[in-house]
C-alpha positions as CSV (number, residue, x, y, z in Angstrom):
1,X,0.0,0.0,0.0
2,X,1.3,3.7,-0.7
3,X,1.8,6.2,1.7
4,X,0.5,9.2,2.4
5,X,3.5,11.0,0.8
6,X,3.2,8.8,-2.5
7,X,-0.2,9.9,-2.3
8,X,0.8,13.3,-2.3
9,X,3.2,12.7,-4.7
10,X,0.6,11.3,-7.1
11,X,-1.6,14.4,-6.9
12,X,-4.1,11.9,-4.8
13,X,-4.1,14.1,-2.2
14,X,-3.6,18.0,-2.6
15,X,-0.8,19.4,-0.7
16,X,0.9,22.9,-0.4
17,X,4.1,21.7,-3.4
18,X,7.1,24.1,-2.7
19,X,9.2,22.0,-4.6
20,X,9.1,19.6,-7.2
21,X,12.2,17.6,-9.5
22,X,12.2,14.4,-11.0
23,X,13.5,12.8,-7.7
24,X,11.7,15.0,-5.0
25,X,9.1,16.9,-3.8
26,X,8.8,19.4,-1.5
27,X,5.6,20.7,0.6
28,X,4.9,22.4,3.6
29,X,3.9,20.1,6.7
30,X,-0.3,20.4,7.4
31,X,0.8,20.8,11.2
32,X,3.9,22.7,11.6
33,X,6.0,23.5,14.3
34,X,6.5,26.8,12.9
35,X,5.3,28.8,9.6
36,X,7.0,27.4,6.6
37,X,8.2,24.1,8.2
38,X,8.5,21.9,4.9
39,X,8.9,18.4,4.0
40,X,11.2,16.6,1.6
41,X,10.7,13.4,0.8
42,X,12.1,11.7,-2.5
43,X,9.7,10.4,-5.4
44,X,10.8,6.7,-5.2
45,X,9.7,5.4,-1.5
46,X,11.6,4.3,0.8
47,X,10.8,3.7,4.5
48,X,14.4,4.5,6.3
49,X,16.6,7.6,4.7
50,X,19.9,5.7,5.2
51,X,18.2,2.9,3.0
52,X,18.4,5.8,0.1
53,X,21.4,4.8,-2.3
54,X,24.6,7.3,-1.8
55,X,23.7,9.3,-4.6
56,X,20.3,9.6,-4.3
57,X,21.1,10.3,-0.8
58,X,23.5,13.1,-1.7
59,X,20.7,14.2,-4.4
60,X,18.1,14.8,-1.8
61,X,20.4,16.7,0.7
62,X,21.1,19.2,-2.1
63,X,17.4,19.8,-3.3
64,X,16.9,20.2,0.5
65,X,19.6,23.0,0.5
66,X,18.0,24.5,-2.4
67,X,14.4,24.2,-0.6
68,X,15.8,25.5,2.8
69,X,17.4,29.0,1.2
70,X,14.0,29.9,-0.4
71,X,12.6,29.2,3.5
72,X,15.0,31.6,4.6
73,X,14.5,34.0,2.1
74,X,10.8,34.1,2.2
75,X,10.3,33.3,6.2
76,X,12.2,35.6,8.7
77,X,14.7,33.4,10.6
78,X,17.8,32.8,11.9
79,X,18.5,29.2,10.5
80,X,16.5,26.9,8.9
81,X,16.7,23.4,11.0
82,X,17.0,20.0,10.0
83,X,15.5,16.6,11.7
84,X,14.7,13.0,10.0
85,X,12.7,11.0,12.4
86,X,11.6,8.8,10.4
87,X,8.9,6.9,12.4
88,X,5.3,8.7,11.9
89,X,5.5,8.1,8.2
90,X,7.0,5.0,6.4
91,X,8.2,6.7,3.9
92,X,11.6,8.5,4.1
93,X,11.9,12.3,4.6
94,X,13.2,15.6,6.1
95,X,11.7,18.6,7.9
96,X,13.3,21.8,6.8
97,X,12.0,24.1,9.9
98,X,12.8,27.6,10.4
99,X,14.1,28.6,13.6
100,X,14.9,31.9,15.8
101,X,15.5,29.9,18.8
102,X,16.4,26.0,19.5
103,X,12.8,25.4,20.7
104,X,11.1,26.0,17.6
105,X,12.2,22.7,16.5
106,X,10.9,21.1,19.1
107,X,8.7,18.0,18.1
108,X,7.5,17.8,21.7
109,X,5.7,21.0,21.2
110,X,2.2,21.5,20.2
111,X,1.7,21.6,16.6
112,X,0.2,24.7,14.6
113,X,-2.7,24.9,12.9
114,X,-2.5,27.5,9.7
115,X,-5.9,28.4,7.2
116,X,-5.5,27.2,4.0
117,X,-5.0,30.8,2.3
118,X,-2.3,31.6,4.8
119,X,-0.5,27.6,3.9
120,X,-1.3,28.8,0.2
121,X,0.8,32.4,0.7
122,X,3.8,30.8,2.2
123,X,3.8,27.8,0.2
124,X,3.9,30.4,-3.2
125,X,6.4,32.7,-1.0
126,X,9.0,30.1,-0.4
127,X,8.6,28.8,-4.4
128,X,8.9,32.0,-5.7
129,X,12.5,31.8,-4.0
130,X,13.8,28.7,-5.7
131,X,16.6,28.8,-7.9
């Protein structure tokens, strides 16, 4: 059965797409820890991101560089954070999360909820930033 992500992927289910090549997508996270907090996860699935082949691997973290400079750009923040934790979805992936203190990547802290024209703004805010 496919996950949610290859759902996503698939244009099954609609998502807020930041990012898109022919190896990964990007979208912003329907609960976020802050505003902006976006997903990468690659096309092909894979349930554990050390499973990923080296170069694909090496791929991935690149688009992710690209993804997390347009967060910066178009999100006021320090830094924007990295996690993989890899068990809520069995399908590989990394949260690109912006941060002004350590805290704000905090997974133990309450998730936001955002209306869908505010996800729609910054979704189309951080893609107008990638290069």
């Amino acid at each position: 059965m496919a996950s949610i992500f290859s759902k996503i992927i698939a244009g099954e289910i609609p998502s807020y797409k930041v990012a898109e090549n022919d190896k990964f997508y990007a979208f912003l996270d329907i609960n976020p820890l802050q505003k902006g907090h976006t997903l990468v996860v690659p096309k092909k699935e894979v349930d554990y991101i050390f499973d990923i082949d080296d170069q694909d691997l090496g791929e991935m973290m690149v688009f992710a560089k690209k993804v997390a400079r347009a967060i910066k750009a178009a999100i006021p923040c320090v830094k924007v954070g990295v996690a993989v934790i890899g068990l809520e979805v069995r399908h590989a992936h990394i949260h690109l999360v912006p941060m002004n203190k350590e805290g704000d990547i905090s997974f133990a802290k309450p998730k936001m909820t955002l209306p869908a024209e505010e996800m729609d703004a910054i979704a189309k805010a951080i893609a107008s930033h990638i290069e």
